[in-house]
Steps between C-alpha positions, in 0.01 A plus 500: 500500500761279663443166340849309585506122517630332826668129406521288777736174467673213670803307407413095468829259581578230246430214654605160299167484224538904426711752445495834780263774317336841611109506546311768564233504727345831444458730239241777541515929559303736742180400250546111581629190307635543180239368295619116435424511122750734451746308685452191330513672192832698571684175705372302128790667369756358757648155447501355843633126555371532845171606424206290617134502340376488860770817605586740275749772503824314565824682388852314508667847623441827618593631156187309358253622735655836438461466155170387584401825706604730246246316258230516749571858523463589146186317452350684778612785474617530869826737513695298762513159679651392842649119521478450860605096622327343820784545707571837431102585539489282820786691615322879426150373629712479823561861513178641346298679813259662285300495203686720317822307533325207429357677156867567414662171561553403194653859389751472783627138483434372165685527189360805270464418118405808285287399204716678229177522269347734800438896404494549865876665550601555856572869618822622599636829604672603202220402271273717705702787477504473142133407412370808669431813268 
């Protein structure tokens, strides 16, 4: 069962009252939203100046929200996540002409993050060749 998390974010300028931050706007797999007690719970953990009571999940860097992901994965258990920003995602809806390609959006322009907890281990051609009896 493919259960990886898609992370959609955008970059916020500073302006004079606040310093520039990374939000993210969506959060969710093939199933749907990632459910938002969970989030809350994991992004608890995060100390965010930025953060708003109104509009959570501010990060100060992309490190953070990295740091962030790899949390998210653990605590559900997904094996991978795929940091994709509006611009890039604006730029790959563009070139999407199918469902499929829209499916794998994420997959081709995002950033991948492996959740190192995961038991899932990716195939290769070597490890085939030695798994088999």
């Amino acid at each position: 069962m493919k259960k990886e998390l898609n992370i959609l974010y955008r970059f916020i300028e500073s302006s004079t009252e606040q310093a520039s931050y990374y939000k993210v706007i969506q959060l969710f797999s093939e199933f749907g939203p990632v459910n938002p007690k969970t989030v809350r719970m994991v992004y608890r953990d995060f100390e965010n100046s930025t953060a708003e009571a109104e509009d959570p999940l501010h990060f100060t860097s992309l490190e953070s929200l990295g740091h962030f992901s790899i949390e998210i994965l653990k605590e559900t258990g997904s094996p991978e996540a795929f940091l994709l920003s509006t611009g890039d995602y604006n730029i790959g809806l563009d070139s999407c002409l199918d469902s499929d390609q829209f499916r794998d959006l994420f997959r081709r322009y995002g950033t991948g993050i492996e959740n190192p907890d995961s038991n899932i281990k990716k195939k290769s051609l070597f490890g085939n060749l030695f798994t088999k009896p």
